[in-house]
CHARMM-style PDB file with segment names, atoms N, HN, CA, C and O in Angstrom:
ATOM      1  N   UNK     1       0.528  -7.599 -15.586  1.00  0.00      PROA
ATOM      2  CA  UNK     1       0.978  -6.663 -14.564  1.00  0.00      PROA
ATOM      3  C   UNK     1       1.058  -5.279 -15.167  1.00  0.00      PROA
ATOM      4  O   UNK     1       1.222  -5.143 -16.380  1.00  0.00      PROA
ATOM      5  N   UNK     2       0.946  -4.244 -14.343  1.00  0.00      PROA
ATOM      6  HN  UNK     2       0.814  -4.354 -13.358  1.00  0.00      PROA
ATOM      7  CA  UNK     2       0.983  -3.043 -14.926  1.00  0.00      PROA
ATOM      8  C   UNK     2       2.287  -2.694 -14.932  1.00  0.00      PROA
ATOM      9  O   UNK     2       3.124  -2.883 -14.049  1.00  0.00      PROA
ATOM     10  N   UNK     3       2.444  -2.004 -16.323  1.00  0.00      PROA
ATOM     11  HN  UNK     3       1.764  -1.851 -17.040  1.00  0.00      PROA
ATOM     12  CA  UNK     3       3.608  -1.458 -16.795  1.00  0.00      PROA
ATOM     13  C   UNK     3       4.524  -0.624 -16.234  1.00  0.00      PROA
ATOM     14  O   UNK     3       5.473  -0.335 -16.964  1.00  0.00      PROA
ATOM     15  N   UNK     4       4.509  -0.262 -15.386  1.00  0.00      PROA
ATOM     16  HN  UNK     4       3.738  -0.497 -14.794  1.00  0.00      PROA
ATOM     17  CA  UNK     4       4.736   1.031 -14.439  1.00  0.00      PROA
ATOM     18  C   UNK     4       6.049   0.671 -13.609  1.00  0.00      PROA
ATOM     19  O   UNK     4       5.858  -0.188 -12.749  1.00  0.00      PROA
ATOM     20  N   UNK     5       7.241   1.128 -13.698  1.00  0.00      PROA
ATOM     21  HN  UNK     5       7.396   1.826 -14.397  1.00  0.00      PROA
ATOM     22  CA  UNK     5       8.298   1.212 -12.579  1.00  0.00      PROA
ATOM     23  C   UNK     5       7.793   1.080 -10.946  1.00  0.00      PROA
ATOM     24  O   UNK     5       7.427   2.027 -10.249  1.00  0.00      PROA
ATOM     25  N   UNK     6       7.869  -0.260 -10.556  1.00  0.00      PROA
ATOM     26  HN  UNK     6       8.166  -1.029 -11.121  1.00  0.00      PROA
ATOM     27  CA  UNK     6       7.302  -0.605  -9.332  1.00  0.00      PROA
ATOM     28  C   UNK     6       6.207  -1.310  -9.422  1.00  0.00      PROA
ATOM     29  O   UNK     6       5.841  -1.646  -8.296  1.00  0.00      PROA
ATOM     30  N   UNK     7       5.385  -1.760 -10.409  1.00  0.00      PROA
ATOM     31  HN  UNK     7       5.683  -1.488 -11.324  1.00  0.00      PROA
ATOM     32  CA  UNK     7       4.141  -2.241 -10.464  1.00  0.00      PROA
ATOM     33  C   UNK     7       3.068  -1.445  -9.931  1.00  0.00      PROA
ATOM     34  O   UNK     7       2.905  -0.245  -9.709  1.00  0.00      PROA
ATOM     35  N   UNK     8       1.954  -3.164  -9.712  1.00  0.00      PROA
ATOM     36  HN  UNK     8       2.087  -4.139  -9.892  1.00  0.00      PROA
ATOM     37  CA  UNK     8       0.989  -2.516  -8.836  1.00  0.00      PROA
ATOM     38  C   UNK     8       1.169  -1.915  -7.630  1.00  0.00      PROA
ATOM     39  O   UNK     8       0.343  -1.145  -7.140  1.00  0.00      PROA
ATOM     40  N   UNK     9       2.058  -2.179  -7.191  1.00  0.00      PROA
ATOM     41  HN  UNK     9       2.730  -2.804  -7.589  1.00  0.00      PROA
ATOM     42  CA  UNK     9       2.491  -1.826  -5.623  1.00  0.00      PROA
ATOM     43  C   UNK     9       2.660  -0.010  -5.947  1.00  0.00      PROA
ATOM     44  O   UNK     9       1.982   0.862  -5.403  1.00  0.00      PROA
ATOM     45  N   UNK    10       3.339   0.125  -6.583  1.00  0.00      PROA
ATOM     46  HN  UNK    10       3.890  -0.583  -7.025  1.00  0.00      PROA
ATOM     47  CA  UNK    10       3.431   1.615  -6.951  1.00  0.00      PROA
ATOM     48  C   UNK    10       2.357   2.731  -7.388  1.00  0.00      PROA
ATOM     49  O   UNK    10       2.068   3.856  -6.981  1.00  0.00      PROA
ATOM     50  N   UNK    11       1.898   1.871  -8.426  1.00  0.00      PROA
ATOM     51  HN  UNK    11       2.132   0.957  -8.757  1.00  0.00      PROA
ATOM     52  CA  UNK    11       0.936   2.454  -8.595  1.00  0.00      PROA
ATOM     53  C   UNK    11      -0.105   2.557  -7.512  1.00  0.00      PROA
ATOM     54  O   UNK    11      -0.377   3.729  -7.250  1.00  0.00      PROA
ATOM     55  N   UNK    12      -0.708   1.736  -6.867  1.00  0.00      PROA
ATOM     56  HN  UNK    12      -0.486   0.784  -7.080  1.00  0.00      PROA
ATOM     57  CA  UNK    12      -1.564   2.168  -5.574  1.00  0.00      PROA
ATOM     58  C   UNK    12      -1.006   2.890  -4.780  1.00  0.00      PROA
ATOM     59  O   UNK    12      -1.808   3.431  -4.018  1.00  0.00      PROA
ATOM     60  N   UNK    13      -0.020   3.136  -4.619  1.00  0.00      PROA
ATOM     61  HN  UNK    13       0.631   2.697  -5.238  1.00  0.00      PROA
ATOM     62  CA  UNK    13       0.176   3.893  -3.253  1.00  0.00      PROA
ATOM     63  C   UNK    13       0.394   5.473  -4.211  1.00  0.00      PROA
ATOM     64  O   UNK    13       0.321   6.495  -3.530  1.00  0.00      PROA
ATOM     65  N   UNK    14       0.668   5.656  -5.824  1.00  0.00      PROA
ATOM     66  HN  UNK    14       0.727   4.825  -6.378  1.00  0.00      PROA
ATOM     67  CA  UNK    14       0.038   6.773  -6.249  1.00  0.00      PROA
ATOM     68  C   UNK    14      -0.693   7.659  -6.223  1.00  0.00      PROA
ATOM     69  O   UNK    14      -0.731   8.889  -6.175  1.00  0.00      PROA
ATOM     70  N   UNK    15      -1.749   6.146  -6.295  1.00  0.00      PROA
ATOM     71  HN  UNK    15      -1.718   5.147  -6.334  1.00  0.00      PROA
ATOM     72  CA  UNK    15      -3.647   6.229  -6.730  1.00  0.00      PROA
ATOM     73  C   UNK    15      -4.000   6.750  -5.143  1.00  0.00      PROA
ATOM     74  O   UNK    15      -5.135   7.192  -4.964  1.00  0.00      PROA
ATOM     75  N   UNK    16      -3.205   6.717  -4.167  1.00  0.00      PROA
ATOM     76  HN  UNK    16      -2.283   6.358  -4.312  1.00  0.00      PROA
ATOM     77  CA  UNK    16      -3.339   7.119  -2.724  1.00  0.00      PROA
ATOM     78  C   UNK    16      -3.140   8.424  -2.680  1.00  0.00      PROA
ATOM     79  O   UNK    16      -4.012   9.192  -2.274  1.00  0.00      PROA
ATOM     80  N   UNK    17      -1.949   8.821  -3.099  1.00  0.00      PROA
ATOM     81  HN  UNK    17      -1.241   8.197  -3.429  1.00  0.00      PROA
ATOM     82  CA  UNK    17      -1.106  10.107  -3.276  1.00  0.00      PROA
ATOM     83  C   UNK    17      -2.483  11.191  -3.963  1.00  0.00      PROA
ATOM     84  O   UNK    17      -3.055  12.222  -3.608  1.00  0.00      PROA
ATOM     85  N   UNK    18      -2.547  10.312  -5.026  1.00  0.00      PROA
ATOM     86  HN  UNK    18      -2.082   9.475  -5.314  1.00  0.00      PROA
ATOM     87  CA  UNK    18      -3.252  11.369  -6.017  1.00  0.00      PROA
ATOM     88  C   UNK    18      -4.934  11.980  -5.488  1.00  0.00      PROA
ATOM     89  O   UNK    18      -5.544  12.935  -5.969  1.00  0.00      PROA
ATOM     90  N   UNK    19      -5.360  11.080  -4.387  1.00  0.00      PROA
ATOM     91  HN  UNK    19      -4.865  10.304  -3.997  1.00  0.00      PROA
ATOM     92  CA  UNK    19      -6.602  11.175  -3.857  1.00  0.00      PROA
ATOM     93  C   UNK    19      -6.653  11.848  -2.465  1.00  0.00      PROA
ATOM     94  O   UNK    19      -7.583  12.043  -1.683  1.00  0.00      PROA
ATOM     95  N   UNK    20      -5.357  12.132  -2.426  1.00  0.00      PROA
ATOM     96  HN  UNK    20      -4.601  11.974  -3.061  1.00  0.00      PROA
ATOM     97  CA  UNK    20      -5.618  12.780  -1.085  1.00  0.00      PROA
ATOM     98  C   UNK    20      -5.238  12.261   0.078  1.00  0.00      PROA
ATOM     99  O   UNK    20      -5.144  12.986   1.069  1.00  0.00      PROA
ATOM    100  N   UNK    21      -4.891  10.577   0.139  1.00  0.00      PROA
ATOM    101  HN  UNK    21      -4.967   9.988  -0.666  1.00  0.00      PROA
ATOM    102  CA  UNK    21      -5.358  10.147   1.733  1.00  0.00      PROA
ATOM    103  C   UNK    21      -4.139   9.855   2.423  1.00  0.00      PROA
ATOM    104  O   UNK    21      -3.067   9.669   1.847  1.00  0.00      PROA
ATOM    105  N   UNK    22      -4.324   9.812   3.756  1.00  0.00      PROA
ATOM    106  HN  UNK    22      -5.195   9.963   4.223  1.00  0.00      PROA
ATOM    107  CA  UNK    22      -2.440   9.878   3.901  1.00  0.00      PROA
ATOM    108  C   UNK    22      -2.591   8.434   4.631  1.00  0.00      PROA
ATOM    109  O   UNK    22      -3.434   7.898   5.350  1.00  0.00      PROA
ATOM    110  N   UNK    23      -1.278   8.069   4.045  1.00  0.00      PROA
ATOM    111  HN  UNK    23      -0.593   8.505   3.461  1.00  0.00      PROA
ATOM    112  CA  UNK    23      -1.040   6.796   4.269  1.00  0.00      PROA
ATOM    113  C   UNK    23       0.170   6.584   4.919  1.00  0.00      PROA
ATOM    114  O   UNK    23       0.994   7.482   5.094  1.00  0.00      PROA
ATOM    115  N   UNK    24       0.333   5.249   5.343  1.00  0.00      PROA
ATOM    116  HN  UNK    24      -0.337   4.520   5.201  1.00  0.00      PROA
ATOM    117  CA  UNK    24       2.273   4.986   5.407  1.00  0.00      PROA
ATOM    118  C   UNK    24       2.603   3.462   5.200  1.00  0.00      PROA
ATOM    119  O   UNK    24       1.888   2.499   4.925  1.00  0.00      PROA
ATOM    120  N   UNK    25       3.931   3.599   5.431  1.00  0.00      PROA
ATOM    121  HN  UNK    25       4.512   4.381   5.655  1.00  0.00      PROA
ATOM    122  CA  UNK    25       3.849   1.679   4.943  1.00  0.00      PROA
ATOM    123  C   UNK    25       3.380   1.034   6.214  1.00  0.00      PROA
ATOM    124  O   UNK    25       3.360   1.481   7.361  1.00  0.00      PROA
ATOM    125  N   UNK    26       2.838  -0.661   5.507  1.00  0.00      PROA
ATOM    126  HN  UNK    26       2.854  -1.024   4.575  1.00  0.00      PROA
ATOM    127  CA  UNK    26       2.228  -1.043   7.073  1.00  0.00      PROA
ATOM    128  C   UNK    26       3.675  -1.855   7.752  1.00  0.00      PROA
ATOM    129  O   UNK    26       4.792  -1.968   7.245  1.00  0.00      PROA
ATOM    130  N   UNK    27       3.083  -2.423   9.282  1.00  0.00      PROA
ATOM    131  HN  UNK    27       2.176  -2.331   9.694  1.00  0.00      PROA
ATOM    132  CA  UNK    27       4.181  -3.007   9.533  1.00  0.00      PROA
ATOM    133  C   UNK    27       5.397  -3.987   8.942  1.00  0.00      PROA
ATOM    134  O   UNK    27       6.516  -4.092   9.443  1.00  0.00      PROA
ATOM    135  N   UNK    28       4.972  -4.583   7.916  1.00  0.00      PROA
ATOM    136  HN  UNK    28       4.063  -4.497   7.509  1.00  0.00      PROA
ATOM    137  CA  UNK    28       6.048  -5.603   7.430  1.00  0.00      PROA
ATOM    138  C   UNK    28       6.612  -5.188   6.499  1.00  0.00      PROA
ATOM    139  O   UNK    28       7.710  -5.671   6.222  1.00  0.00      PROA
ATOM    140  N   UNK    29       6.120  -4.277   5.798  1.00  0.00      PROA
ATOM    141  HN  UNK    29       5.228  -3.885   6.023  1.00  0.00      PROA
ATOM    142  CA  UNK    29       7.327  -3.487   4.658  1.00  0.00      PROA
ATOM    143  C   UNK    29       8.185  -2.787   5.689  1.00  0.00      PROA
ATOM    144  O   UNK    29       9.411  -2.902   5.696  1.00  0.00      PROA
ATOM    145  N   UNK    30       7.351  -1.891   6.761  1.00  0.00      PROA
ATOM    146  HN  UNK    30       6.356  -1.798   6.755  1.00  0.00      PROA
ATOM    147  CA  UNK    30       8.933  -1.089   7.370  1.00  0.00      PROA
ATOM    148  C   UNK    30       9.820  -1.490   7.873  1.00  0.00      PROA
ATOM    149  O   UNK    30      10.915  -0.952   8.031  1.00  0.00      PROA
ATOM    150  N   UNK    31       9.286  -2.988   8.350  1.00  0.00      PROA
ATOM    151  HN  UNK    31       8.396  -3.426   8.221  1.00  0.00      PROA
ATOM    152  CA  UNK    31      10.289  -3.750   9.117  1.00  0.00      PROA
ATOM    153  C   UNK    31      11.413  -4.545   7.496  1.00  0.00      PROA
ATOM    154  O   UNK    31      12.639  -4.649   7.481  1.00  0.00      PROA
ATOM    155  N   UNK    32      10.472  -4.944   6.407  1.00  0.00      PROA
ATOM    156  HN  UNK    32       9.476  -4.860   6.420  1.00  0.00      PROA
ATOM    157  CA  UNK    32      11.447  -5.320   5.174  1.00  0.00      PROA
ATOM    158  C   UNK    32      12.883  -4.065   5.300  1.00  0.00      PROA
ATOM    159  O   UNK    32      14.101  -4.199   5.414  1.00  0.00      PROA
ATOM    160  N   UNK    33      12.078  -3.027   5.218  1.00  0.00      PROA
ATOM    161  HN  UNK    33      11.089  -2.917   5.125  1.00  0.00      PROA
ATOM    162  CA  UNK    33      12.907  -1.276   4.652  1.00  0.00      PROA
ATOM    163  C   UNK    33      14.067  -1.399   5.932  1.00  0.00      PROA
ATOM    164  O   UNK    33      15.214  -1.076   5.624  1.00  0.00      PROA
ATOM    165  N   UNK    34      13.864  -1.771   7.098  1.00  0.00      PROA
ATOM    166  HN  UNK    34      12.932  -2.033   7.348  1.00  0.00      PROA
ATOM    167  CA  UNK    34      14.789  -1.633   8.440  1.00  0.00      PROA
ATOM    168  C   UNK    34      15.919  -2.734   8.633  1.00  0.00      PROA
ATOM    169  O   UNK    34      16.774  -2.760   9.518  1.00  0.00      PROA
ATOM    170  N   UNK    35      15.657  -3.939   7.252  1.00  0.00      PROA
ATOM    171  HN  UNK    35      14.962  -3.918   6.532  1.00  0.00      PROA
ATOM    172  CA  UNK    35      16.512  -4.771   7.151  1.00  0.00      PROA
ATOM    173  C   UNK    35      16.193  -6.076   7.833  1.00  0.00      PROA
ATOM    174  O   UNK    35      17.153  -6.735   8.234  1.00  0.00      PROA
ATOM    175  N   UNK    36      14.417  -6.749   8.105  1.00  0.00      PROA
ATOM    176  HN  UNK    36      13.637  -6.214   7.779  1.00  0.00      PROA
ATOM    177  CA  UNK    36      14.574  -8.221   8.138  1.00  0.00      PROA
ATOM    178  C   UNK    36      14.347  -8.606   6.602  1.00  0.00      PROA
ATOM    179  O   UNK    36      14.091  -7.727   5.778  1.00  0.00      PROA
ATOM    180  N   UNK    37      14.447  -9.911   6.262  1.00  0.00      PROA
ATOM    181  HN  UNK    37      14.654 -10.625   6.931  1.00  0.00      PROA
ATOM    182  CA  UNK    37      15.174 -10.560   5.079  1.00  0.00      PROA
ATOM    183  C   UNK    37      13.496 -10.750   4.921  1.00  0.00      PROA
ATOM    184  O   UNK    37      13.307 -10.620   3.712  1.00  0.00      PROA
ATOM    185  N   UNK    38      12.415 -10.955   5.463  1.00  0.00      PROA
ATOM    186  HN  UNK    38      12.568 -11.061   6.445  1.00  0.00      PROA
ATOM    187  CA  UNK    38      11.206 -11.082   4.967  1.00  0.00      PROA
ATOM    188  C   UNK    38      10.224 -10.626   4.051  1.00  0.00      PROA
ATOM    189  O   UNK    38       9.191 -10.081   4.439  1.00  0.00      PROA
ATOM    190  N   UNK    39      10.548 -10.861   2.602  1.00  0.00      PROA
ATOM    191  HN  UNK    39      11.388 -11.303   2.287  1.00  0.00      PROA
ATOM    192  CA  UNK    39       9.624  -9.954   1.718  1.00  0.00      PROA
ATOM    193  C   UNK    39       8.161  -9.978   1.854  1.00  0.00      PROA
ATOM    194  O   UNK    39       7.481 -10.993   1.698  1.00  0.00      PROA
ATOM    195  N   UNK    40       7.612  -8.570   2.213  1.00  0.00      PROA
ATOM    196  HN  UNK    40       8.164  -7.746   2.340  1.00  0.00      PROA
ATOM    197  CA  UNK    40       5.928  -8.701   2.194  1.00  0.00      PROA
ATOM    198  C   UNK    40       5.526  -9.531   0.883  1.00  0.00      PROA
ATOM    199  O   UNK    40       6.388  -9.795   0.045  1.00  0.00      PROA
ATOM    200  N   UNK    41       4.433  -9.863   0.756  1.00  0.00      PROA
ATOM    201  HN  UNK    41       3.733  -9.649   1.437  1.00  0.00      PROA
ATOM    202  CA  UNK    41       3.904 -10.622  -0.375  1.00  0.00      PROA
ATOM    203  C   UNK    41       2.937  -9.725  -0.828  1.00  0.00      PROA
ATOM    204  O   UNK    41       2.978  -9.367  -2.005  1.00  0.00      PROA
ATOM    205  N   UNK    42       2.026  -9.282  -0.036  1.00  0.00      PROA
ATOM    206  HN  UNK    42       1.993  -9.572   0.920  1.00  0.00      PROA
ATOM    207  CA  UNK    42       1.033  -8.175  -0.548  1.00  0.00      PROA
ATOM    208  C   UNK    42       1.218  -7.037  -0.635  1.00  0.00      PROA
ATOM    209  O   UNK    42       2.397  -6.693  -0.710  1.00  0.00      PROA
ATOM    210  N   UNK    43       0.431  -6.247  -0.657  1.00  0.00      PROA
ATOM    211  HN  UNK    43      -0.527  -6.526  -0.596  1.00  0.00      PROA
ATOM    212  CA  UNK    43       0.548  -4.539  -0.651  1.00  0.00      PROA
ATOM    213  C   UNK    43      -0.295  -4.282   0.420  1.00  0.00      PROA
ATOM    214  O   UNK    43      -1.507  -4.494   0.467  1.00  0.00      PROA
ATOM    215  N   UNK    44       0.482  -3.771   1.349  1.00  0.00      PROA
ATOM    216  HN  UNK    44       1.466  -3.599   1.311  1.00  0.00      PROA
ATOM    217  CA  UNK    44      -0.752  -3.330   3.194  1.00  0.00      PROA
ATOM    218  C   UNK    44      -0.186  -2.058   3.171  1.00  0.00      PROA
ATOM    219  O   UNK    44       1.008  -1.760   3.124  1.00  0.00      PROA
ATOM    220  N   UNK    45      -1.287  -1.252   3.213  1.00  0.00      PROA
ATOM    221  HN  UNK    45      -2.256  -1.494   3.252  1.00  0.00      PROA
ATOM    222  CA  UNK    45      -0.807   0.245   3.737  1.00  0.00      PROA
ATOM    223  C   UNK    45      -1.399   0.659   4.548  1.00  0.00      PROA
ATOM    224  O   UNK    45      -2.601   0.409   4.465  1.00  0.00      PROA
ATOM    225  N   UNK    46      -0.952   1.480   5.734  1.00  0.00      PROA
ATOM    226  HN  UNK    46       0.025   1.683   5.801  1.00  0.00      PROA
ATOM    227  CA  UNK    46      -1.865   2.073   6.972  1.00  0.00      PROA
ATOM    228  C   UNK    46      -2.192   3.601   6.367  1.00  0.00      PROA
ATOM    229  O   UNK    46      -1.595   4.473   5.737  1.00  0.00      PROA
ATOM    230  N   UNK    47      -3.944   3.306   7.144  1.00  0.00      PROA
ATOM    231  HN  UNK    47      -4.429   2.597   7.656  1.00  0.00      PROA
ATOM    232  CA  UNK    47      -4.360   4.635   6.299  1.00  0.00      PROA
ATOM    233  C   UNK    47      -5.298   5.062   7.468  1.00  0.00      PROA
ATOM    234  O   UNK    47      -6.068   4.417   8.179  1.00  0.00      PROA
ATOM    235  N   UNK    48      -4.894   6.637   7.402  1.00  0.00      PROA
ATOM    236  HN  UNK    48      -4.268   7.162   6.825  1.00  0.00      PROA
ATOM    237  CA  UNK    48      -5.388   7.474   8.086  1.00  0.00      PROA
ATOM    238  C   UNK    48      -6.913   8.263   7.810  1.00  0.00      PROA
ATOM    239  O   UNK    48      -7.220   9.084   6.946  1.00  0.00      PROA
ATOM    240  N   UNK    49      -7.623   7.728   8.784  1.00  0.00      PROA
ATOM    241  HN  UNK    49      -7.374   7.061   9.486  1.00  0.00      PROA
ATOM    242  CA  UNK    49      -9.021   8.681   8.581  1.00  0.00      PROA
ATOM    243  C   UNK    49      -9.973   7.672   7.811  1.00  0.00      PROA
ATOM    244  O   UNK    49      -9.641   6.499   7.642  1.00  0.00      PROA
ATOM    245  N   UNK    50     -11.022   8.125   7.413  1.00  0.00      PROA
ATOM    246  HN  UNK    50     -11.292   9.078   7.550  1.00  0.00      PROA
ATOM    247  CA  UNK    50     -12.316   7.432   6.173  1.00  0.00      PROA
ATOM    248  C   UNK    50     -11.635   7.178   5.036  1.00  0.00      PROA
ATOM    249  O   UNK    50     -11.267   8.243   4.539  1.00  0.00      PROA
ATOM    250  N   UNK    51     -11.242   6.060   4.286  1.00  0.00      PROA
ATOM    251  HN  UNK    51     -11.541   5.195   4.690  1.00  0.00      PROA
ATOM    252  CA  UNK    51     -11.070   5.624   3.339  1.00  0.00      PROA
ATOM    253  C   UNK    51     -12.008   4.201   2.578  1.00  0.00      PROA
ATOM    254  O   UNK    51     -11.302   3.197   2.475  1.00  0.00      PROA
ATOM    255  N   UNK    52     -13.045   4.082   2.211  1.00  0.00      PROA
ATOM    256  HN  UNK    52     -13.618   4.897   2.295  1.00  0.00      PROA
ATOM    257  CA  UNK    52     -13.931   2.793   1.933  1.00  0.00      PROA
ATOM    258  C   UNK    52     -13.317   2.687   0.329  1.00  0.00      PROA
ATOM    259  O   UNK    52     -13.220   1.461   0.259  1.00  0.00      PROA
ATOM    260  N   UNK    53     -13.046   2.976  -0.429  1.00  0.00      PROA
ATOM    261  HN  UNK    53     -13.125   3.972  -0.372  1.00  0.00      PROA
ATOM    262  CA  UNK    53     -12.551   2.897  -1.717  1.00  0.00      PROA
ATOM    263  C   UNK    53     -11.623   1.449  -1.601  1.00  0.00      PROA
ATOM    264  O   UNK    53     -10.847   1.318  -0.655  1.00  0.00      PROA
ATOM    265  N   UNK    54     -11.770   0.375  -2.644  1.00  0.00      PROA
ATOM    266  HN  UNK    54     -12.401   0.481  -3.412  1.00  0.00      PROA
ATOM    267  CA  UNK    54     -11.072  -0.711  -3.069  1.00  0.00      PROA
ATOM    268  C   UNK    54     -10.408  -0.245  -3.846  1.00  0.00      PROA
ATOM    269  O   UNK    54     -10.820   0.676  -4.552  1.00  0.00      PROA
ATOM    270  N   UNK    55      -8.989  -0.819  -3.967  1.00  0.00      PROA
ATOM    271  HN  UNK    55      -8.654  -1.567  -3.394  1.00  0.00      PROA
ATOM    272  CA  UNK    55      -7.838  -0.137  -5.223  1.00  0.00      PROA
ATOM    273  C   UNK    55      -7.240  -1.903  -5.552  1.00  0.00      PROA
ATOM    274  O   UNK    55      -6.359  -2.481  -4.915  1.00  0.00      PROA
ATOM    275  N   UNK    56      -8.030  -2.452  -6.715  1.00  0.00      PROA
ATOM    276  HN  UNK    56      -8.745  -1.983  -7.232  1.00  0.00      PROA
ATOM    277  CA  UNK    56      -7.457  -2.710  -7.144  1.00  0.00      PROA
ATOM    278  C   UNK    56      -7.534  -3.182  -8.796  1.00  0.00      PROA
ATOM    279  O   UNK    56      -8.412  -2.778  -9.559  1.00  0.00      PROA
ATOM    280  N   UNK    57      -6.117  -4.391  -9.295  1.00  0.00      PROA
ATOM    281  HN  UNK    57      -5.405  -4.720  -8.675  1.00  0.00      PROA
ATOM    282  CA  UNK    57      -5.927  -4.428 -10.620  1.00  0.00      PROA
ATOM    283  C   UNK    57      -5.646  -5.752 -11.045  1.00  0.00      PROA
ATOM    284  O   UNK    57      -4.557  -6.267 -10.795  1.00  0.00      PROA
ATOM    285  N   UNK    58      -7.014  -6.658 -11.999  1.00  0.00      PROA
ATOM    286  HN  UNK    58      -7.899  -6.239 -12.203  1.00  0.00      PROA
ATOM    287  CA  UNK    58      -6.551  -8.372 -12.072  1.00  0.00      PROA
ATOM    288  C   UNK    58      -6.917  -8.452 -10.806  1.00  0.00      PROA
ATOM    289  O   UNK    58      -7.748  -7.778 -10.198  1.00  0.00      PROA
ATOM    290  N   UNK    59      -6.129  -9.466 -10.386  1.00  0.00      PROA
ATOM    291  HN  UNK    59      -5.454 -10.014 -10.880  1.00  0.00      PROA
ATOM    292  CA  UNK    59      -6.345 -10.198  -8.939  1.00  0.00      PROA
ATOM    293  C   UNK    59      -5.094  -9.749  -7.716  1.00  0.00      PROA
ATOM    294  O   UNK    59      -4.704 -10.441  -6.776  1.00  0.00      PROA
ATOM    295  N   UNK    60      -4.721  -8.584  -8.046  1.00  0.00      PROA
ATOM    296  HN  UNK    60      -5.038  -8.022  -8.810  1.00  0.00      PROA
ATOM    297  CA  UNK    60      -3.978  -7.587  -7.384  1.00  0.00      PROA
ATOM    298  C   UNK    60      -4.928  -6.833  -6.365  1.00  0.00      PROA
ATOM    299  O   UNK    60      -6.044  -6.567  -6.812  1.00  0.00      PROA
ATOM    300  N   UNK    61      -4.575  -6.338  -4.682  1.00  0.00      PROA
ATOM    301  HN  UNK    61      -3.668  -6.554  -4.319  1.00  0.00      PROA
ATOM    302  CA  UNK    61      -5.665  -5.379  -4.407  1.00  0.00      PROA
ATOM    303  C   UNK    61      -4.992  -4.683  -3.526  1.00  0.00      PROA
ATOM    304  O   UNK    61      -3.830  -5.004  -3.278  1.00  0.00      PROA
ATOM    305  N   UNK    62      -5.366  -4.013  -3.132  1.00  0.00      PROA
ATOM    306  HN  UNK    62      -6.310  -3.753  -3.333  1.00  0.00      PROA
ATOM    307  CA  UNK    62      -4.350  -3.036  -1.829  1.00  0.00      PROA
ATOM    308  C   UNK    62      -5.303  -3.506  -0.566  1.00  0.00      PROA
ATOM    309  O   UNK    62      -6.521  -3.468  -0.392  1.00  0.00      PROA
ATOM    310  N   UNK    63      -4.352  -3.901   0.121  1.00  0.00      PROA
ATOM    311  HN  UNK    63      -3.362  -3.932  -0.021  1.00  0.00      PROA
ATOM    312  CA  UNK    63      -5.353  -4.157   1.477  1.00  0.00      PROA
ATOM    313  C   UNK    63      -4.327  -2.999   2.337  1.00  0.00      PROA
ATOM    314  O   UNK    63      -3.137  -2.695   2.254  1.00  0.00      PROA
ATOM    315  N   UNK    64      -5.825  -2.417   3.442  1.00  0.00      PROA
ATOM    316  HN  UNK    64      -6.792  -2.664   3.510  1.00  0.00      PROA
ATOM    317  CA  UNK    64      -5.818  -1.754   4.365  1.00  0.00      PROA
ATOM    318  C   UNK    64      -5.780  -1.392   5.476  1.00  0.00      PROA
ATOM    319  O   UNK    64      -6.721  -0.621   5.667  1.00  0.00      PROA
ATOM    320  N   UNK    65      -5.136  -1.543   6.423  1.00  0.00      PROA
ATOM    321  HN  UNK    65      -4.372  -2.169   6.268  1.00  0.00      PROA
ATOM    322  CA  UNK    65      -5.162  -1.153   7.573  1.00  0.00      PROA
ATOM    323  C   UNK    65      -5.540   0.387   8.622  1.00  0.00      PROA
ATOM    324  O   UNK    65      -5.605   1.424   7.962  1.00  0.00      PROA
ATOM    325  N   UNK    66      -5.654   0.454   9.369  1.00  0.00      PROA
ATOM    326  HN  UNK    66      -5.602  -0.389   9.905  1.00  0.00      PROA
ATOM    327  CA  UNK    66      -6.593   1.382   9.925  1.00  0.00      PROA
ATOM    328  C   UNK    66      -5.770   2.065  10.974  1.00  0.00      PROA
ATOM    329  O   UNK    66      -5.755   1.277  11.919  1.00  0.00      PROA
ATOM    330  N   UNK    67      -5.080   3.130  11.287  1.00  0.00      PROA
ATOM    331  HN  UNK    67      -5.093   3.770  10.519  1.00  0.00      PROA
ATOM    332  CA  UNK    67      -4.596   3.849  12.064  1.00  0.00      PROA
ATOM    333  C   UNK    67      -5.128   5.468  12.697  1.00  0.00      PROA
ATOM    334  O   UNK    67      -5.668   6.202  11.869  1.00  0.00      PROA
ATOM    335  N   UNK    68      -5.009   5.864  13.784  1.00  0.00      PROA
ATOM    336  HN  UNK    68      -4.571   5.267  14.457  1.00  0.00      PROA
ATOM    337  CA  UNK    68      -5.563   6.714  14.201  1.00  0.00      PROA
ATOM    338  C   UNK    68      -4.600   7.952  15.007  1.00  0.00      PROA
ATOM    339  O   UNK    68      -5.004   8.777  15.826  1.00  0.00      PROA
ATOM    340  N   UNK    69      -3.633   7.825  14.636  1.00  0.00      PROA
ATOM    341  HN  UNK    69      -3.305   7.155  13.971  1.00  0.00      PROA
ATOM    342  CA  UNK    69      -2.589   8.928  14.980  1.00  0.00      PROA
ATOM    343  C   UNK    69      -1.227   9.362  14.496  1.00  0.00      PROA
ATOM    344  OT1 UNK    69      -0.662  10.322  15.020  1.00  0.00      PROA
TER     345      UNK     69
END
């Protein structure tokens, strides 16, 4: 796992930051963040606009979702 305060999870949504693309959390983390007891298992982020780039690390990956406003 990568070394990094937060892991992979952190680090991708960095590697997001650092490239420009705007993102947000997808539905089941905000609903984790709003207080149901359900921990996401993956890393889903909603992403705004053209993004084709794969982000990932090992058998870690950021999966993507697709939003338009």
């Amino acid at each position: 796992m990568i070394a990094a305060p937060g892991g992979f999870d952190q680090a991708a949504k960095e590697a997001l930051n650092r490239l420009g693309v705007q993102w947000e959390p997808a539905s089941a983390e905000k609903a984790y963040q709003a207080g149901r007891t359900q921990i996401p298992v993956r890393v889903v982020v909603r992403v705004k606009g053209p993004f084709h780039r794969q982000i990932a690390y090992g058998k870690h990956y950021l999966s993507i979702e697709r939003y338009s406003s």
